[in-house]
TORDO-814797 format. One record per residue (C-alpha): x, y, z; residue number from 0; residue in one letter. Coordinates in Angstrom, 2 decimals, decimal comma, always signed. Last residue first. Example, Ala and Ser with C-alpha at 12.3 -4.5 7.8 and 13.67 -1.06 7.14 Angstrom:
+13,67  -1,06  +7,14  1  S
+12,30  -4,50  +7,80  0  A
This chain:
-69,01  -55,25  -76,23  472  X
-71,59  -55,15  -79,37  471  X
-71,72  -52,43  -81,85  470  X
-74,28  -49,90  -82,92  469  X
-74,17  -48,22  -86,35  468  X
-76,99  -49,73  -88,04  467  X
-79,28  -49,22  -85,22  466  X
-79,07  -45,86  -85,78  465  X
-82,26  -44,57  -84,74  464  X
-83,83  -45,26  -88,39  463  X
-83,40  -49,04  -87,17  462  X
-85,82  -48,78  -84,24  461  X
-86,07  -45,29  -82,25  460  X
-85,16  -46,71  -78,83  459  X
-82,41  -49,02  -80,31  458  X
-81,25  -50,93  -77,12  457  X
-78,43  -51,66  -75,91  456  X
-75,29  -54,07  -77,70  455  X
-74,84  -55,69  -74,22  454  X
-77,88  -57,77  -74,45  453  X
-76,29  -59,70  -77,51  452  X
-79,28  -60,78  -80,06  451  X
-82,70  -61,09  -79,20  450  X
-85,63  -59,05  -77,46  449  X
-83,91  -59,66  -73,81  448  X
-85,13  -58,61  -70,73  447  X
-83,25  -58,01  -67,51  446  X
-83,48  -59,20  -64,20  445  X
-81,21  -58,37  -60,97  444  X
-81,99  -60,21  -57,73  443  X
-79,99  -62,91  -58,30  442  X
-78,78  -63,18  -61,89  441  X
-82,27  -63,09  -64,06  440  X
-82,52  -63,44  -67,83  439  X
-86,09  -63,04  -69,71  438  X
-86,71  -63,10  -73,11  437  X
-85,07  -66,87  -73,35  436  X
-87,86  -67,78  -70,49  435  X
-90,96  -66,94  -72,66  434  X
-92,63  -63,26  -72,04  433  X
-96,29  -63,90  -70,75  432  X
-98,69  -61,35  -72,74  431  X
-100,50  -59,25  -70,88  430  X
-99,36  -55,68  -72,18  429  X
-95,52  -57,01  -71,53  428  X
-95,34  -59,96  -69,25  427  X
-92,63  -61,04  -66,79  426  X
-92,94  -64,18  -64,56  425  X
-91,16  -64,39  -61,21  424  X
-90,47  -67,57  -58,88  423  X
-88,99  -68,01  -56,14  422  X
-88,67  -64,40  -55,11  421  X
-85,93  -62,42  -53,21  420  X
-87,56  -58,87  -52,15  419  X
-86,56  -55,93  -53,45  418  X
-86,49  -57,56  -56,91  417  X
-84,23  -55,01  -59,54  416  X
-85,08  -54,36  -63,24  415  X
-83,31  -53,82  -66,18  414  X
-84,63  -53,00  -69,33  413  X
-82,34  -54,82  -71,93  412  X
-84,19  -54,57  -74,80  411  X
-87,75  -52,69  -73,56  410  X
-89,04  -51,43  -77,14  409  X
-88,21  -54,81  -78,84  408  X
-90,40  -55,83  -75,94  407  X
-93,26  -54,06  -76,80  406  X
-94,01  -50,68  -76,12  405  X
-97,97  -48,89  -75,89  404  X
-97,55  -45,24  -75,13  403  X
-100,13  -43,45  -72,99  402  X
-99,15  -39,32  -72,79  401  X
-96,72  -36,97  -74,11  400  X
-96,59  -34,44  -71,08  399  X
-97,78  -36,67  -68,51  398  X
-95,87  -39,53  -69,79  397  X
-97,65  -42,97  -68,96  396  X
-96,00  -45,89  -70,35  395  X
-96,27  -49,58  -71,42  394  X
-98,21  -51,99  -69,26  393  X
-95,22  -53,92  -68,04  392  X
-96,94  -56,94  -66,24  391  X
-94,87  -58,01  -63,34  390  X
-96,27  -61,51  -61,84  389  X
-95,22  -62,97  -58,58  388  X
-95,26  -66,16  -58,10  387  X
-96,10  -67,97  -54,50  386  X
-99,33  -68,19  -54,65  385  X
-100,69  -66,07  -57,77  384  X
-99,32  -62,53  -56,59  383  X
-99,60  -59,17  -58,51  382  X
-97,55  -56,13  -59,81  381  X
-98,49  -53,80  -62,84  380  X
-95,60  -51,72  -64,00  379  X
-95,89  -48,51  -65,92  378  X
-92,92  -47,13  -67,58  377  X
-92,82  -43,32  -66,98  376  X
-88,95  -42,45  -66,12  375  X
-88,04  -45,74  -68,85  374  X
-89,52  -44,65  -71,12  373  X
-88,31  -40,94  -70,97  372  X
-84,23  -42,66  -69,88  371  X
-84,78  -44,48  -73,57  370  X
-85,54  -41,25  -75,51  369  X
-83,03  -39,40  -74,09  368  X
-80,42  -41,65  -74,33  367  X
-81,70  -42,73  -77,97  366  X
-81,81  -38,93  -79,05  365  X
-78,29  -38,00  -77,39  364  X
-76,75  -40,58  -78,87  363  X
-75,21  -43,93  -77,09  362  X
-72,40  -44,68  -74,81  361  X
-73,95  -47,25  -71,88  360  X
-71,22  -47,60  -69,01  359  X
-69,70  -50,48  -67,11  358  X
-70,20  -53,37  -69,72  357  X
-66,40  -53,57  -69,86  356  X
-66,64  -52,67  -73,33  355  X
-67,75  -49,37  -72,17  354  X
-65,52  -48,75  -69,41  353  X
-62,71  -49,59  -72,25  352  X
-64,12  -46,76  -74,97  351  X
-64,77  -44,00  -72,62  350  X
-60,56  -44,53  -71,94  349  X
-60,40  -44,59  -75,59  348  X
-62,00  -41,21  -75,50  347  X
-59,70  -39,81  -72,92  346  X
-56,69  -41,18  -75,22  345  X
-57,95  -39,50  -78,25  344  X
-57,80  -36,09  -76,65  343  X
-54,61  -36,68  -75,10  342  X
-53,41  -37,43  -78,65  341  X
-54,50  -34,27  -79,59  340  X
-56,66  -33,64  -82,29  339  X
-55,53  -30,58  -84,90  338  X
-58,26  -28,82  -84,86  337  X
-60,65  -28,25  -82,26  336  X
-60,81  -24,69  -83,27  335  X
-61,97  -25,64  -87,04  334  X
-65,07  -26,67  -85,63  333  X
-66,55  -30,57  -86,06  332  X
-66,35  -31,17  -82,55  331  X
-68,12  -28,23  -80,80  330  X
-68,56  -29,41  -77,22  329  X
-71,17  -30,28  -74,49  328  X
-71,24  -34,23  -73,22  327  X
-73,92  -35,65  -72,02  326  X
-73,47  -37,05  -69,20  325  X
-76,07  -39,57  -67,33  324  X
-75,41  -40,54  -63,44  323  X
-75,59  -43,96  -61,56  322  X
-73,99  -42,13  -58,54  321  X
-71,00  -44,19  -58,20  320  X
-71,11  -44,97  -62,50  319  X
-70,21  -41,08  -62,97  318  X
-67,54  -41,18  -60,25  317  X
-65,89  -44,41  -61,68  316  X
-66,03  -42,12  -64,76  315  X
-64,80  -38,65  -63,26  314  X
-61,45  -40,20  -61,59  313  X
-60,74  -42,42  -64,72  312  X
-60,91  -39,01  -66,21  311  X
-63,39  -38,00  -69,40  310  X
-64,31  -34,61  -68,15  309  X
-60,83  -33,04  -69,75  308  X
-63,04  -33,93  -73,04  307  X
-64,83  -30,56  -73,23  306  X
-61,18  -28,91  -74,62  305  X
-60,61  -25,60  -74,01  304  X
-61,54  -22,00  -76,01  303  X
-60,28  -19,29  -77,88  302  X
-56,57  -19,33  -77,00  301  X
-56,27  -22,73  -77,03  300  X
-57,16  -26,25  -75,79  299  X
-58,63  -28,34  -78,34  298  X
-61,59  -30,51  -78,51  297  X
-64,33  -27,60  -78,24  296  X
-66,28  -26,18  -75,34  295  X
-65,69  -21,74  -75,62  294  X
-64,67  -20,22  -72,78  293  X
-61,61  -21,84  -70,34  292  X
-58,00  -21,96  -70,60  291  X
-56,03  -23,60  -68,47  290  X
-55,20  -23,19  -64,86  289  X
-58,25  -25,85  -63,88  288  X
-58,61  -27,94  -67,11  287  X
-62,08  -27,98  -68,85  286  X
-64,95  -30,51  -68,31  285  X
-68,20  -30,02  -69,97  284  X
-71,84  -30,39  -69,36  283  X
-74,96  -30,47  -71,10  282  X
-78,60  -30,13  -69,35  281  X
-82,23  -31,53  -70,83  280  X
-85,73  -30,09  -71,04  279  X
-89,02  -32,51  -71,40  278  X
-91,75  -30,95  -73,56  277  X
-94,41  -28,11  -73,24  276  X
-96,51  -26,65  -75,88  275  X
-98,50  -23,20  -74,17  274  X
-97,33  -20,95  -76,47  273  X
-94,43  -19,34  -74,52  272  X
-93,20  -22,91  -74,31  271  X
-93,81  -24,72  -70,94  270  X
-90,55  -27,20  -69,47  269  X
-90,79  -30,25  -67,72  268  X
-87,64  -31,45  -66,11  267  X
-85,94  -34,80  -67,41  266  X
-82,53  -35,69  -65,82  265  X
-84,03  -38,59  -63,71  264  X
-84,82  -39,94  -60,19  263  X
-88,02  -41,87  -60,40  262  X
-91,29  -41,91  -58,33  261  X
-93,01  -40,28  -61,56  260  X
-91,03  -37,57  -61,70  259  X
-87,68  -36,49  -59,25  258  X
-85,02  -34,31  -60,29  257  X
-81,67  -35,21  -61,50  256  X
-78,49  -32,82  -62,12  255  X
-75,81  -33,92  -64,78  254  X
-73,17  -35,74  -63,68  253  X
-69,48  -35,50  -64,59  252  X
-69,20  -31,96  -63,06  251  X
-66,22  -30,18  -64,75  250  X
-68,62  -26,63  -65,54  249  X
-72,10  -27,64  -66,10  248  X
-74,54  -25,82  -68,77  247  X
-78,29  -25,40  -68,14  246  X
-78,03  -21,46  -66,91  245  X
-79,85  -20,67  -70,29  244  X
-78,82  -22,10  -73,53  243  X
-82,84  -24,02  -73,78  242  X
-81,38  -27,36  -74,56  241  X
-84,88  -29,27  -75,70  240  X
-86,60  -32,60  -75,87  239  X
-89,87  -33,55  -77,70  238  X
-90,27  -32,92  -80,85  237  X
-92,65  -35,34  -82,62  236  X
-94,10  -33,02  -86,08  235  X
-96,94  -30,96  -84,75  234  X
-94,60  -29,87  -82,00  233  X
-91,88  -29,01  -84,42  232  X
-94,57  -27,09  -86,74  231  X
-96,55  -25,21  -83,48  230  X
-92,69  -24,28  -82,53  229  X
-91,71  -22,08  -85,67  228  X
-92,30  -18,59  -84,34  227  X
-89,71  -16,28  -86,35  226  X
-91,96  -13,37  -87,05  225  X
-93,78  -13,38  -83,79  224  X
-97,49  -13,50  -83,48  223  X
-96,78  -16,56  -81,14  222  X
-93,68  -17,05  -79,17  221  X
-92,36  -20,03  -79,38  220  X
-89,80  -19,68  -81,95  219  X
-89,01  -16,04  -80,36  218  X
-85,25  -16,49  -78,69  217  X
-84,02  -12,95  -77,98  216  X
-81,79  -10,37  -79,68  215  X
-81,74  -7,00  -77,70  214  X
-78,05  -7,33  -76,72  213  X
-77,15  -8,34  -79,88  212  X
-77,75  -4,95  -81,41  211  X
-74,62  -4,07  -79,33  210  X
-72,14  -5,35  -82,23  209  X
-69,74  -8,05  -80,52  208  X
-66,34  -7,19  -79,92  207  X
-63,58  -10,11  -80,86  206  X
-61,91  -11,68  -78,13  205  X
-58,21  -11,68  -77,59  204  X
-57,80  -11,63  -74,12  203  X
-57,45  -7,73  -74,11  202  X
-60,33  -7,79  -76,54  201  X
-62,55  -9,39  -74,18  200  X
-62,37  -6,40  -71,68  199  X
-63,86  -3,40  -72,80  198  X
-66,17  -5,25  -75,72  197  X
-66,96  -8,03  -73,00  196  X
-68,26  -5,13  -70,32  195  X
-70,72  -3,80  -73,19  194  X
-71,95  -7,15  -73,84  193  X
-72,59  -7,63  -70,40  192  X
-74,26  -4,23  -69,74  191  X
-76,26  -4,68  -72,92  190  X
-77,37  -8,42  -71,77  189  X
-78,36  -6,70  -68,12  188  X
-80,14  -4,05  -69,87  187  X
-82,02  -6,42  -72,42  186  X
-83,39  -8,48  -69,81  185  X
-82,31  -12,33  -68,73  184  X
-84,37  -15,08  -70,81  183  X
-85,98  -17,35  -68,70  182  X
-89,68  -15,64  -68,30  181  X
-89,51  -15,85  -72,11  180  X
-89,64  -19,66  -72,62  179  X
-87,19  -20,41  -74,97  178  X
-86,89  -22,06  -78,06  177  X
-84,54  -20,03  -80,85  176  X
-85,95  -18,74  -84,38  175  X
-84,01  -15,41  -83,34  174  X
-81,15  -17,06  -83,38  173  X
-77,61  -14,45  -84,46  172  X
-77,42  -13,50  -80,84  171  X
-79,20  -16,15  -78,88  170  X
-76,46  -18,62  -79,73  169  X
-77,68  -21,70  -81,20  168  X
-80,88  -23,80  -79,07  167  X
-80,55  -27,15  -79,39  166  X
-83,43  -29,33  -79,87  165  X
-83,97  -33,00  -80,15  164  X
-86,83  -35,14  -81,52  163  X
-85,20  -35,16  -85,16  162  X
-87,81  -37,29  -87,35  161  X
-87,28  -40,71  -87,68  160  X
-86,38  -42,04  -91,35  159  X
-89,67  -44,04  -93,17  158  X
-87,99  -42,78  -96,34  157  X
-91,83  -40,50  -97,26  156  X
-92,16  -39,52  -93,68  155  X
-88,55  -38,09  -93,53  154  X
-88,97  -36,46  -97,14  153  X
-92,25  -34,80  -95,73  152  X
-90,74  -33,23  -93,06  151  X
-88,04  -31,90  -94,46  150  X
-90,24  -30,54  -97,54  149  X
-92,73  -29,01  -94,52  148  X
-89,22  -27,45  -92,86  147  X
-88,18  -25,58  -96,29  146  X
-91,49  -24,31  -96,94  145  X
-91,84  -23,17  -92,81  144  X
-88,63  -21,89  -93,08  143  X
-88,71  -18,30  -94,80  142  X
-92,13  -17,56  -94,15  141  X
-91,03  -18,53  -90,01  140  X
-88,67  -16,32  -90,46  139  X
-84,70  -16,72  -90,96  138  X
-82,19  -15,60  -87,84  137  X
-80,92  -18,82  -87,00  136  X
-82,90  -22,00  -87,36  135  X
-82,39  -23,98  -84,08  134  X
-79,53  -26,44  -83,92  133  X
-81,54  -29,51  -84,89  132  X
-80,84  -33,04  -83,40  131  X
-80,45  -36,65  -84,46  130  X
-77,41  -37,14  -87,40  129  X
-75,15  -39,94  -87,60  128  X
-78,01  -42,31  -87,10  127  X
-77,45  -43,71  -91,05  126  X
-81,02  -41,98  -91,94  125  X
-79,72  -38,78  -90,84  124  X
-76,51  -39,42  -91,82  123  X
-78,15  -40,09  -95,46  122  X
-80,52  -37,05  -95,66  121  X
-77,83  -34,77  -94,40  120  X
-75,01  -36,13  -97,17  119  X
-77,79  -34,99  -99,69  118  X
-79,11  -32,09  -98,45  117  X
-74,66  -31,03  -98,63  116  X
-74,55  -31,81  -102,30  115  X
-70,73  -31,90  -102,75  114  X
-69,17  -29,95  -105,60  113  X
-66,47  -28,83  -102,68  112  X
-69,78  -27,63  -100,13  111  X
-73,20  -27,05  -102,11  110  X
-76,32  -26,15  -100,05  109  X
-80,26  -26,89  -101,59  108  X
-81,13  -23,68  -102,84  107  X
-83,18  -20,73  -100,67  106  X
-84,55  -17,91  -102,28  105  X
-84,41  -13,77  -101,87  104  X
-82,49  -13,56  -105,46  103  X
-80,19  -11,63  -104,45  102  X
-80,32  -12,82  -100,96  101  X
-79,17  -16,29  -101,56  100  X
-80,36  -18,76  -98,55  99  X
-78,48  -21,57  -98,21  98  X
-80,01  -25,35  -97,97  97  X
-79,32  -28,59  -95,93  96  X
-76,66  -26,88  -93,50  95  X
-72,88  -26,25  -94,25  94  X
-71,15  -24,16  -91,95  93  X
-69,22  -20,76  -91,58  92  X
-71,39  -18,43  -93,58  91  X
-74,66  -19,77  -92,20  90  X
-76,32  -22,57  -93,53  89  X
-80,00  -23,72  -93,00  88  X
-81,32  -26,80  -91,87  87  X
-78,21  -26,54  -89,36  86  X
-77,21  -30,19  -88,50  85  X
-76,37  -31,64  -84,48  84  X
-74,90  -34,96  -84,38  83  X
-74,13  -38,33  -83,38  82  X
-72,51  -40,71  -81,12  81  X
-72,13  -44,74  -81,12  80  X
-68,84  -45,27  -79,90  79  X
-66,79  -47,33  -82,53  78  X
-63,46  -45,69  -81,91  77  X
-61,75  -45,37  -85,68  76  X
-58,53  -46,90  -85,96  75  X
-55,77  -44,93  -86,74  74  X
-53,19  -45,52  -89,85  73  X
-51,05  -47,85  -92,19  72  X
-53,21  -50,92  -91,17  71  X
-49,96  -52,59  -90,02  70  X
-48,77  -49,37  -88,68  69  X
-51,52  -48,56  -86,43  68  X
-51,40  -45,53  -84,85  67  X
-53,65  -45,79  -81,09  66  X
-50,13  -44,46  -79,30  65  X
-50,83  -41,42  -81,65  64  X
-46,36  -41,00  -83,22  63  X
-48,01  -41,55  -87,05  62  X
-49,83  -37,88  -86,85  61  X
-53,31  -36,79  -86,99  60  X
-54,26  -33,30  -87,94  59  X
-57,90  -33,97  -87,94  58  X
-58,47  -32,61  -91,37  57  X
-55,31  -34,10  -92,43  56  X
-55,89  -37,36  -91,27  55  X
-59,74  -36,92  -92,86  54  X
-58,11  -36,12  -96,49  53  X
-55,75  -39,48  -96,43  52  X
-51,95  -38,51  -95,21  51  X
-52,18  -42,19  -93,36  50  X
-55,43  -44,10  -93,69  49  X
-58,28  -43,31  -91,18  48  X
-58,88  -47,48  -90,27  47  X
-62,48  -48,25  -89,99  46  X
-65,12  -48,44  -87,65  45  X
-66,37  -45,37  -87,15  44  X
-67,81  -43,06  -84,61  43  X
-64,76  -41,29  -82,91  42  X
-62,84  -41,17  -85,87  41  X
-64,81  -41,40  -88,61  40  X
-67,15  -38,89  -87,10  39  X
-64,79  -36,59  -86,76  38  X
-62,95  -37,01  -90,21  37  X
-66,50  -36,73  -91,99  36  X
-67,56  -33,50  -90,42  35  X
-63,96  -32,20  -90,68  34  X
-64,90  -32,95  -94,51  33  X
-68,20  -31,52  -94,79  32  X
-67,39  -28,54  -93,03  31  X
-68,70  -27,11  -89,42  30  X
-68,56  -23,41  -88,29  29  X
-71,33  -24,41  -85,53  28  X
-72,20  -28,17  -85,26  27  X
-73,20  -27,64  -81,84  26  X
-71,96  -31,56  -80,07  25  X
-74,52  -33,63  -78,15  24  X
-71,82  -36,58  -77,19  23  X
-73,37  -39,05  -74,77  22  X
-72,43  -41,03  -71,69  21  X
-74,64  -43,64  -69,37  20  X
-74,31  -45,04  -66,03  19  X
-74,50  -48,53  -64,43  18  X
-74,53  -50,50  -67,32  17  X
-75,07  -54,13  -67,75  16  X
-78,28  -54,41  -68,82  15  X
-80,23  -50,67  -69,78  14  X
-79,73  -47,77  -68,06  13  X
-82,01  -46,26  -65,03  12  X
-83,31  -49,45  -63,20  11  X
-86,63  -50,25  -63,03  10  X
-87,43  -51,05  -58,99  9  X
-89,59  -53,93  -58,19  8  X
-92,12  -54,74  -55,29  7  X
-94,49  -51,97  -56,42  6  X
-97,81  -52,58  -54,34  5  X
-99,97  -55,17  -54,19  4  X
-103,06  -56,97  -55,98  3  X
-104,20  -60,34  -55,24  2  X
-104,65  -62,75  -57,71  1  X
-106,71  -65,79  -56,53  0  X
């Protein structure tokens, strides 16, 4: 007889062997092709950059980086499985998928250096380099909506996953922005902020802003507005967004966690102005106390600091203390995080080691965000025949999404903790008994296993995710 009982397992938050988890979700403001390229090739790829090649130059590399390797006559890329932020639209300082010519009041596919920038988008976005939108600037919802539909289409058409991630652009110049209204500060306070940077900023070097930005707010959910876009990212699988207001963390490793489902996690619920609601997500960034602060980039200066002065041994073994998730805040690909420092590489390298010692999960924002939603809302059903227990994972219930079915492929390298020690345990996803190579247990710790090396991670999104770029341990 098979009686029923309750929970006797806890799901753990990252998948087997990590204890916490680390991601890059970089603005790819004032971006080009090439520093695009030379970013991603360094902290993404596998290759060596070649001495006085294009992407050294973009990055301002140099032969005397402790990481130069002379035998392969230049730097090794870093392998950590990151990716990126793309405009659909380019502004004056970045390529996006299309630019809008005003003469002719039309958009055209975007040109950078004879270089078909739709092009390179569609391939990192089906290569995993790419998972997340950076809102739509100041263009309407007439202007878009063609241009998003075409998007959308191609993406169904090449099987590629569709951008689930969010990040708002600066409420200035983004109109087309997410944001529920009640969280947007008034116009009088923004005009008596902006009026109080045009004093001051100047003396620090910062540029005045024109005062019409003061009475810029985000509309894309707000319906009957010009620039409301959200019923078409809703429509098409959105489901996680940086809203730019009071979500960003100065030099704290962690990012907050609240409690759903029974779980601790970084999800909060969040309700458009139109009534669509999906799971909201914080950044963070470290800068150096003394130095300069503003702007997140990868370079100390004058306009801004350098997000990676989080990565310290101190701030890691702090991260996997409290089994905490960053994700990292900073503008990578801009010209003022140019040249690299070698301190810069080093913190990343550092990243690089606790990962390869199986200590903490690097990944993209979509796939972190992704897996830590399945894994908030997995449903477990617990039972008893004799002296076995019997864990049935019955896929998961989100309450803003709602029933998912998984299968193990799904659950590769979900981790799971007995509270009590157990003879025997048999796993089973939607009723169906997993064999003993899907299943591993040390102790009380048990994780399962779809095939292939457990400390590779999973691949929440399947292949389109970026499977092609992750790397074993």
């Amino acid at each position: 007889m098979i009686l029923a009982e309750p929970e006797p397992i806890e799901v753990l938050k990252y998948p087997y062997p990590y204890q916490a988890a680390f991601t890059v979700a970089s603005d790819i403001d004032s971006a080009s092709i090439l520093r695009f390229r030379a970013v991603h090739a360094l902290f993404c790829g596998h290759d060596v950059i070649k001495e006085n090649s294009p992407e050294w130059h973009a990055l301002g590399l140099t032969s005397n980086c402790p990481r130069f390797d002379k035998d392969g006559g230049g730097i090794p890329g870093l392998c950590l499985d990151f990716a990126d932020s793309f405009f659909l639209v380019g502004d004056p300082t970045t390529f996006g998928m299309y630019r809008y010519l005003p003469e002719e009041d039309r958009f055209q596919e975007d040109e950078q250096q004879s270089e078909n920038c739709a092009a390179l988008v569609r391939q990192w976005l089906k290569e995993g380099q790419i998972d997340s939108f950076h809102a739509f600037l100041h263009y309407t919802r007439r202007q878009v909506e063609p241009l998003l539909k075409q998007f959308y289409h191609w993406c169904d058409r090449e099987n590629v996953a569709k951008p689930r991630v969010w990040i708002n652009h600066s409420t200035a110049v983004t109109p087309s922005g997410l944001c529920p209204d009640r969280l947007q500060p008034n116009s009088i306070y923004r005009l008596a902020r902006l009026t109080a940077r045009n004093v001051v900023g100047p003396l620090f070097g910062r540029k005045r802003h024109p005062l019409r930005y003061a009475f810029v707010r985000y509309r894309g959910d707000t319906p009957g507005s010009r620039y409301y876009v959200n019923d078409l990212l809703a429509a098409n699988g959105l489901r996680y967004v940086w809203l730019n207001m009071e979500d960003l963390h100065h030099n704290q490793i962690a990012l907050p966690e609240y409690q759903q489902n029974g779980r601790t996690t970084i999800l909060e619920p969040i309700t458009m102005d139109d009534g669509v609601r999906y799971w909201r997500f914080e950044r963070c960034y470290g800068w150096q106390l003394g130095g300069p602060d503003g702007e997140a980039y990868l370079r100390d200066s004058s306009d801004g600091c350098d997000a990676a002065h989080l990565i310290t041994e101190k701030n890691l073994h702090e991260l996997c203390s409290c089994g905490g998730t960053c994700i990292l805040y900073t503008h990578w690909t801009h010209y003022r995080s140019m040249p690299i420092a070698n301190e810069t590489i080093a913190r990343f390298e550092l990243l690089q080691r606790w990962r390869e010692e199986g200590k903490i999960w690097v990944t993209s924002t979509s796939r972190l965000l992704e897996w830590t939603r399945r894994r908030t809302f997995l449903r477990l059903r617990c039972s008893r025949d004799g002296k076995r227990m019997i864990v049935d994972i019955d896929g998961l219930d989100d309450p803003i999404f709602g029933r998912e079915t998984l299968d193990l492929k799904d659950l590769h390298c979900l981790s799971l903790r007995l509270r009590t020690p157990e003879a025997t345990v048999t796993f089973a996803i939607n009723g169906q008994v997993l064999s003993p190579d899907q299943v591993h247990r040390a102790g009380s710790l048990c994780w399962l296993d779809a095939g292939g090396t457990s400390k590779q991670g999973p691949d929440p999104e399947g292949e389109q995710g970026g499977l092609v770029r992750q790397t074993s341990s």
